[in-house]
MARLUMGU-459331 format. One line per 8 residues: number of its first residue (from 1); their letters; for each residue x, y, z of C-alpha. Coordinates in Angstrom, 1 decimal, always signed. Each point is the difference from the previous one (the first is absolute). Example, Ala and Ser with C-alpha at 12.3 -4.5 7.8 and 13.67 -1.06 7.14 Angstrom:
1) AS) +12.3/-4.5/+7.8; +1.4/+3.4/-0.7
This chain:
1) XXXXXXXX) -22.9/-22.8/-14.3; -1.2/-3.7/-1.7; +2.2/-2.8/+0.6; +1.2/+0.0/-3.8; +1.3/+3.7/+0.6; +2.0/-1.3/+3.4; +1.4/-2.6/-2.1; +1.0/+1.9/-2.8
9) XXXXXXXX) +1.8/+3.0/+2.0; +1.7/-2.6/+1.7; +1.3/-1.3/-3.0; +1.0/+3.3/-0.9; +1.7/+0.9/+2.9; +2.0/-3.6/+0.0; +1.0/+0.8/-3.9; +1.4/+3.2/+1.2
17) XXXXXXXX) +1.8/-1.4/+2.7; +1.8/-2.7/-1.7; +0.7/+2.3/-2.8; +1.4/+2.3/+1.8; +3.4/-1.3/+0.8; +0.6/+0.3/-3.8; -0.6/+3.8/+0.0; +1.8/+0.7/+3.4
25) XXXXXXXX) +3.1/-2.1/-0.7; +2.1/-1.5/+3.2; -1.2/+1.3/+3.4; +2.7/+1.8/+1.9; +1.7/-0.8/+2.7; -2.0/+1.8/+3.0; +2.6/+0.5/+3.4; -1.6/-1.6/+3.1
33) XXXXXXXX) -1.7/+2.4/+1.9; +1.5/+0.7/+3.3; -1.0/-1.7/+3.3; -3.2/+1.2/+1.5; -0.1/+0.7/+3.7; -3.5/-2.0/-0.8; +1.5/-3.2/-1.3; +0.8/-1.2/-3.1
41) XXXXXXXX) -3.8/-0.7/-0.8; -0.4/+3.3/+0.2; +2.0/+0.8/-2.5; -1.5/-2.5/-2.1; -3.5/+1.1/+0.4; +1.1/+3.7/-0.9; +2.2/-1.4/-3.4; -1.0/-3.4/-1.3
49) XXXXXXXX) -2.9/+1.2/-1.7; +2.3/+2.1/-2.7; +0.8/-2.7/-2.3; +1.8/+1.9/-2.6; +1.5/+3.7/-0.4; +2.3/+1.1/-2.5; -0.1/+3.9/-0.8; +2.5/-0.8/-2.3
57) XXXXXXXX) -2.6/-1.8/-2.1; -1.7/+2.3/-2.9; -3.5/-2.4/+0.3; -0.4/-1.0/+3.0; +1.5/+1.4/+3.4; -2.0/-1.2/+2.7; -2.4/-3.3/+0.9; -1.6/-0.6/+3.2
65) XXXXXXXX) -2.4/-1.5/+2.0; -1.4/+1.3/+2.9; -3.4/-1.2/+2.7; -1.4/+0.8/+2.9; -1.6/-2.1/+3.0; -2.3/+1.7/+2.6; -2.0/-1.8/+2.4; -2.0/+1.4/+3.1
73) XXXXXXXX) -2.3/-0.9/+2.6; -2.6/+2.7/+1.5; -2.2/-0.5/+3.6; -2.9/+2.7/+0.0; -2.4/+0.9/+3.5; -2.4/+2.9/-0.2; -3.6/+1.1/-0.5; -1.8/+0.7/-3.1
81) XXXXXXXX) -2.4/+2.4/-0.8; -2.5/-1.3/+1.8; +1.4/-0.5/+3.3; +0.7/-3.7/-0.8; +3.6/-1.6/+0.9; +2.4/-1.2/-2.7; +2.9/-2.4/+0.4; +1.6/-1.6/-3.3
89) XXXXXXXX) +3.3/-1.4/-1.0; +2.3/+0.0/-3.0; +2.1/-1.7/-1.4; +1.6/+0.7/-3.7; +2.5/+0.1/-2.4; -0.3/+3.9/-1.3; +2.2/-0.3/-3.1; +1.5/-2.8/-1.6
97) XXXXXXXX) +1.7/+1.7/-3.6; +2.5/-1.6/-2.6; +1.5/+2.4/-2.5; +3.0/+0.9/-2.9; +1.5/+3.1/-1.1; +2.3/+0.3/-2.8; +2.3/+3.0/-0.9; +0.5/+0.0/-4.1
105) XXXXXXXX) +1.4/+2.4/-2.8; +1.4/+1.9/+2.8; -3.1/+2.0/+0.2; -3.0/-2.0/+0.5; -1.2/-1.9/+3.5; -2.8/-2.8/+0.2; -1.3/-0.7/+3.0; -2.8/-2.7/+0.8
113) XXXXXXXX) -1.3/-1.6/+3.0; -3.0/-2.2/+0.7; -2.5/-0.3/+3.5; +0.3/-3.8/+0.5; -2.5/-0.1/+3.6; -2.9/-0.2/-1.4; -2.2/-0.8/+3.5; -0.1/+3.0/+3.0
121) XXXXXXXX) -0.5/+0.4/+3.7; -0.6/-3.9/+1.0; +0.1/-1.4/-3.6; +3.9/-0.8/-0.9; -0.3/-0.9/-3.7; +2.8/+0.3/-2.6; -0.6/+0.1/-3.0; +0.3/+2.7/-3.0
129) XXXXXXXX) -2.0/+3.2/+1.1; +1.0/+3.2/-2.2; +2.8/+2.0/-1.0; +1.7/+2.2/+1.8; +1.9/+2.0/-1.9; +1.1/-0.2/-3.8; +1.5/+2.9/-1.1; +2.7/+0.9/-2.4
137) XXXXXXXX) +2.1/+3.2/+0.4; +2.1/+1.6/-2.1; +3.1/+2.5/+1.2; +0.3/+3.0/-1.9; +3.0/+1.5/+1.5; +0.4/+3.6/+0.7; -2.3/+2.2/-2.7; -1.7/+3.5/-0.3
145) XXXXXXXX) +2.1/+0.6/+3.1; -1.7/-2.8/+2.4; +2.6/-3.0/+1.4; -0.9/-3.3/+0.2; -3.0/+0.3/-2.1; -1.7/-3.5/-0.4; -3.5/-0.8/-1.6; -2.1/-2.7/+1.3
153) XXXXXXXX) -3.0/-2.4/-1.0; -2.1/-2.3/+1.1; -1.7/-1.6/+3.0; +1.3/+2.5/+2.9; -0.4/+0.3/+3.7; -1.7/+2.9/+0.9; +2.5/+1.9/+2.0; -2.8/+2.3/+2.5
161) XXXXXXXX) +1.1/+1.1/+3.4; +3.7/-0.3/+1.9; -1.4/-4.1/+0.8; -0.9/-0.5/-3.3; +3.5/+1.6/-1.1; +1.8/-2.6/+2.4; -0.2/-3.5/-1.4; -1.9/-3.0/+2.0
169) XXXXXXXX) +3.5/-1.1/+0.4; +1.4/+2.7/+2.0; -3.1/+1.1/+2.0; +0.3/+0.8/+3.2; -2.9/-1.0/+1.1; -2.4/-3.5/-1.0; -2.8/+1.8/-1.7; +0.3/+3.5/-1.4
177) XXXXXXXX) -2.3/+2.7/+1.9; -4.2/+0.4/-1.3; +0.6/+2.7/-1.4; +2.4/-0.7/-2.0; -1.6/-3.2/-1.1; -2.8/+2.4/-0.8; +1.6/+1.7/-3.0; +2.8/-2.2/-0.4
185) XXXXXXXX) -2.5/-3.4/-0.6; +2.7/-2.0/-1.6; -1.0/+0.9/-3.3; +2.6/-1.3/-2.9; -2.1/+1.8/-2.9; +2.0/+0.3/-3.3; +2.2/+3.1/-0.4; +2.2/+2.5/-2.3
193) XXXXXXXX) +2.6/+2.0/+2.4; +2.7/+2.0/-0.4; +2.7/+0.7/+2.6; +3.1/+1.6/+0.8; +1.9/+3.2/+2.0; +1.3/+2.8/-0.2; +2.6/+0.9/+3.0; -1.4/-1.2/+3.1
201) XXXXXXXX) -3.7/-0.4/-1.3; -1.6/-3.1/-1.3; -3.2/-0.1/-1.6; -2.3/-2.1/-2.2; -3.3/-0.3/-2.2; -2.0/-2.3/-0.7; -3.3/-0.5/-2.1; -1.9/-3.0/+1.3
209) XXXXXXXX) -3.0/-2.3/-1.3; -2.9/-0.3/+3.0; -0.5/-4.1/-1.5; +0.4/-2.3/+2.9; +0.6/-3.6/-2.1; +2.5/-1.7/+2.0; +2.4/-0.6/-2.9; +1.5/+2.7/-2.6
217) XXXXXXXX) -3.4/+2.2/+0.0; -1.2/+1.9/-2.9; -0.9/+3.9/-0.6; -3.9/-0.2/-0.6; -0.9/+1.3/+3.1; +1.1/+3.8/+1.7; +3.3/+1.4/+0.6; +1.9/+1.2/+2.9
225) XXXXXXXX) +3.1/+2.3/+0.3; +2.2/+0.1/+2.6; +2.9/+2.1/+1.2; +3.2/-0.5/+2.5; +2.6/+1.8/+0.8; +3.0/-0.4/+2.8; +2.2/+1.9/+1.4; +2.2/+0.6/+3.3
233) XXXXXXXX) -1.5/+3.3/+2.2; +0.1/+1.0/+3.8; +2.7/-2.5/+0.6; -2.0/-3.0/-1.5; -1.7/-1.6/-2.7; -3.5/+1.3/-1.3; -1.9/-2.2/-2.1; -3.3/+1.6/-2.1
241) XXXXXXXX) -2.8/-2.2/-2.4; -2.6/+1.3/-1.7; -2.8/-1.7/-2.1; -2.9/+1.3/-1.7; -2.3/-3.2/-1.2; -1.9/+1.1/-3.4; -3.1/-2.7/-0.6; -3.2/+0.1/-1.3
249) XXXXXXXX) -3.0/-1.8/+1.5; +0.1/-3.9/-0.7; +4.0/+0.1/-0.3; +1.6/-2.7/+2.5; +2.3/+2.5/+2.5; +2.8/-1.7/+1.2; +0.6/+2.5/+2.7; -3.4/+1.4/+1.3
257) XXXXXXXX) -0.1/+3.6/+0.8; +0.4/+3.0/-2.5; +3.0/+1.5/+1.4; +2.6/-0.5/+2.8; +3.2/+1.9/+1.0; +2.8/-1.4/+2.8; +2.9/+2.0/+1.3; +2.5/-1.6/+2.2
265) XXXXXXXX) +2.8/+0.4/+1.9; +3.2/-2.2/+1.4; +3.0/+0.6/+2.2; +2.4/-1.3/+2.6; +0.1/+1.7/+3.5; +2.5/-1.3/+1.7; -0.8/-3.2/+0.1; -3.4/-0.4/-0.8
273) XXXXXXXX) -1.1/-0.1/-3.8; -3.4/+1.9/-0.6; -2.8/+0.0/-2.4; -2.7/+2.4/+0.1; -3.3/+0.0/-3.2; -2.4/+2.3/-0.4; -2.9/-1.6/-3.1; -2.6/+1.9/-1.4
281) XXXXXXXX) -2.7/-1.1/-2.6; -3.3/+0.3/-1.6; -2.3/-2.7/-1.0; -2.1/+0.2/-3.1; -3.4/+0.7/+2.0; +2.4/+3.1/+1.5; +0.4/-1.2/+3.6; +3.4/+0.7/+1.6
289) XXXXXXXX) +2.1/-2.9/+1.1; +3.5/+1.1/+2.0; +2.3/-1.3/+2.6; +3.4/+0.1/+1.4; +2.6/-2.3/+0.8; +2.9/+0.2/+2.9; +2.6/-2.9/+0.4; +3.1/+0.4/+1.8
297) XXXXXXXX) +2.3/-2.9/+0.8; +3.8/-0.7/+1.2; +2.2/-3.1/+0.6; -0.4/-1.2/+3.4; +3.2/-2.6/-1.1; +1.9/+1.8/-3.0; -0.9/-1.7/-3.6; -1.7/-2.8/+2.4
305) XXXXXXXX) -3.3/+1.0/+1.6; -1.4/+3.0/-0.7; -3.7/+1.7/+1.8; -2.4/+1.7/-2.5; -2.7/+1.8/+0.9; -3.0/+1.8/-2.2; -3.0/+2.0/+0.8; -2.7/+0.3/-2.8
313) XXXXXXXX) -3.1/+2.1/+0.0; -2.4/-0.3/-3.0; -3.5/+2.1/-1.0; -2.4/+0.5/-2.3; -3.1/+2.3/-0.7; -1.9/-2.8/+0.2; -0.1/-3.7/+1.0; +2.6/-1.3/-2.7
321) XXXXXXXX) +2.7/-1.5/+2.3; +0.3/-3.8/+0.7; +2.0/-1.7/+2.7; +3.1/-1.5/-0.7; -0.6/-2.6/-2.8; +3.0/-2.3/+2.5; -1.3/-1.2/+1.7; -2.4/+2.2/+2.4
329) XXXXXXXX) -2.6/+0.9/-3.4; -0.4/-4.6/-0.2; -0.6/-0.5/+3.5; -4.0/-0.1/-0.1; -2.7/+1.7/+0.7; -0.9/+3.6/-1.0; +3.8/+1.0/-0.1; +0.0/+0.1/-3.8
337) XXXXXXXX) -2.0/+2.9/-0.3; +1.0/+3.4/-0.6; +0.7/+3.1/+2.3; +1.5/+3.5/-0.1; +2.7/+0.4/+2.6; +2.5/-2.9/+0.5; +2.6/-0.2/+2.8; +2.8/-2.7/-0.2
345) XXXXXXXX) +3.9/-0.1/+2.3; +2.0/-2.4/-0.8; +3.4/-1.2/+1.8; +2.1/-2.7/-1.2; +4.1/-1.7/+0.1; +1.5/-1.3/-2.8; +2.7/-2.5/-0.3; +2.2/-0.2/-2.4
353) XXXXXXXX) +2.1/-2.9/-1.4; +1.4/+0.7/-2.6; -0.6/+4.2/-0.5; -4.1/-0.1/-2.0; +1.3/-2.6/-1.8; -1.3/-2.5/+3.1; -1.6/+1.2/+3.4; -2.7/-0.4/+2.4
361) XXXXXXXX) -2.8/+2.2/+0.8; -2.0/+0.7/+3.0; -3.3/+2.6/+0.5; -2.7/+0.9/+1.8; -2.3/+2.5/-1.2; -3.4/+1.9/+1.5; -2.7/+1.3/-2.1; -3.0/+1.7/-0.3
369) XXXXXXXX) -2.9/+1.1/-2.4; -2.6/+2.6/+0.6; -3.2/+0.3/-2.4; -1.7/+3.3/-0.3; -3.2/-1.6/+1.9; +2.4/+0.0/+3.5; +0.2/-4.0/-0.5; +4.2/-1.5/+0.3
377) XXXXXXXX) +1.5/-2.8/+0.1; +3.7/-1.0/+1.1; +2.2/-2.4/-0.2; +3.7/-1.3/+1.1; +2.1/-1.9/-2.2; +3.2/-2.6/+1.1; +2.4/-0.2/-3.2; +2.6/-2.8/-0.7
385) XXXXXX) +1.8/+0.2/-3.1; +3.1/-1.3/-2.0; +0.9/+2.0/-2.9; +2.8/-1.7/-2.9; +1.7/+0.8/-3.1; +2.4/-0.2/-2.5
């Protein structure tokens, strides 16, 4: 994005705020929200961002703003592939993101938000980095015997795996597992979807571009198609993807492998809350990549201080796997190449503030990588993390 596009969709954006007074008419009066148990900063942090809402209102019902703040710090000892000792450390701020979404017409939703850490592990930088998200949905209401049917466009996040599913926000744990990084990659590549439910189910499709441009990407390059559906089963929650990725050779792919499938389940026993993922896929040269994911957890202190705990196991036909890309893949040596059978446990408490809205959060997590040849490496990772948003 030149610097004469920023300016200009700034301009935009400040026309359509100062405007908008003039199509919403006089805000309402909004009741204070009751104490929290948290404080009343708290409460502020959960409500000030909503600056106007007025269902009422035939053009517009609802303007926002909401952001995030995530920094971390990592410590990483191990060996490499070649026998050699590591020993790095960390420091970051993971996600820095400023964003608006407006409700209009009583049917349409625009959401944007922008990446403003533009630096990494070591490097804290702010500046303009990408978009996020810019997407604009439209609510269709209840039709061909579907409720809650709603059409989407734009820049998405691609929703792959239970972790991927749960929102960086209200993750459990600091970094989501390998192997769901794996097929999950953060992509944002442009979308079409449709949603909605029938009874208990929820579903979704979605026809996706493979372009990786950082800002609203085209649709010269392949297609992907993807399916979800959710529903309750077994006494919990069960949670299916599936994505076939059509390119051609010389198309950018946003997503690297040919096909993947996840299946996942989530319940409460007693007083633990438990996640269990079994992912499958194929890349385009055919070789099998697969893994499964286990993370109970429980409040040690009720809506306090909560214990999570996840077991991964990740492998491969071949030597397609990498370490962790935070932070034990940047800690030197030979530990950024590849292997086929990857180990990782990971235990951690979380403190919460304020609910996910504030909270601290504390890890330590073992790992290691076998290659085909009988070479491994291993590594242990001390996590520090603050997590924010509003």
């Amino acid at each position: 994005m030149t610097q004469t596009t920023k300016l200009t969709a700034a301009a935009a954006i400040a026309a359509l705020y100062s405007a908008m007074p003039a199509f919403a008419g006089p805000a309402p009066m909004i009741e204070a929200p009751a104490p929290s148990p948290c404080g009343d900063w708290c409460s502020t942090l959960k409500t000030f961002g909503k600056v106007y809402s007025n269902k009422e209102n035939s053009v517009i019902q609802e303007l926002k703003f909401f952001g995030r703040f995530q920094w971390q710090a990592g410590s990483v000892d191990g060996d490499d592939f070649s026998g050699m000792s590591i020993d790095d450390h960390f420091t970051e701020v993971r996600r820095f993101r400023l964003g608006t979404q407006v409700k209009f017409l009583n049917h349409f939703t625009l959401k944007v938000n922008a990446n403003l850490e533009d630096g990494g592990p070591n490097d804290h930088s702010f500046a303009y980095d990408s978009l996020d998200e810019a997407k604009l949905s439209f609510s269709a209401g209840d039709i061909l015997g579907l409720e809650d049917v709603n059409f989407s466009y734009g820049r998405h996040k691609f929703t792959f795996s239970q972790e991927a599913h749960t929102s960086s926000k209200k993750s459990k744990t600091i970094e989501r597992s390998n192997i769901a990084n794996y097929f999950y990659g953060s992509a944002r590549p442009p979308r079409l979807t449709i949603s909605g439910k029938k009874g208990g189910v929820k579903g979704s499709l979605g026809v996706f571009s493979t372009d990786t441009d950082i800002e609203l990407a085209g649709w010269g390059e392949g297609t992907a198609y993807y399916a979800n559906l959710q529903f309750e089963a077994a006494g919990g929650d069960v949670n299916l993807d599936f994505l076939y990725n059509d390119i051609s050779t010389g198309d950018i792919d946003a997503f690297g492998f040919e096909w993947g499938a996840s299946a996942a389940y989530s319940r409460t026993v007693g007083s633990w809350e438990i996640m269990a993922n079994i992912l499958y896929g194929e890349r385009h040269d055919g070789d099998a990549v697969y893994g499964f994911v286990l993370m109970p957890s429980t409040f040690l202190i009720e809506d306090r201080l909560e214990a999570v705990f996840r077991y991964q196991f990740a492998g491969s036909d071949g030597d397609n796997l990498k370490m962790t890309s935070r932070y034990a893949r940047r800690a030197g040596g030979d530990i950024g190449d590849k292997g086929d059978t990857n180990h990782t446990l990971y235990a951690g408490l979380n403190y919460y503030l304020c609910g996910n809205n504030a909270k601290f959060q504390f890890g330590v997590e073992y790992e290691t990588m076998d290659q085909e040849g009988g070479d491994d490496a291993n590594a242990t990772t001390l996590w520090a993390a603050y997590r924010m948003y509003f």
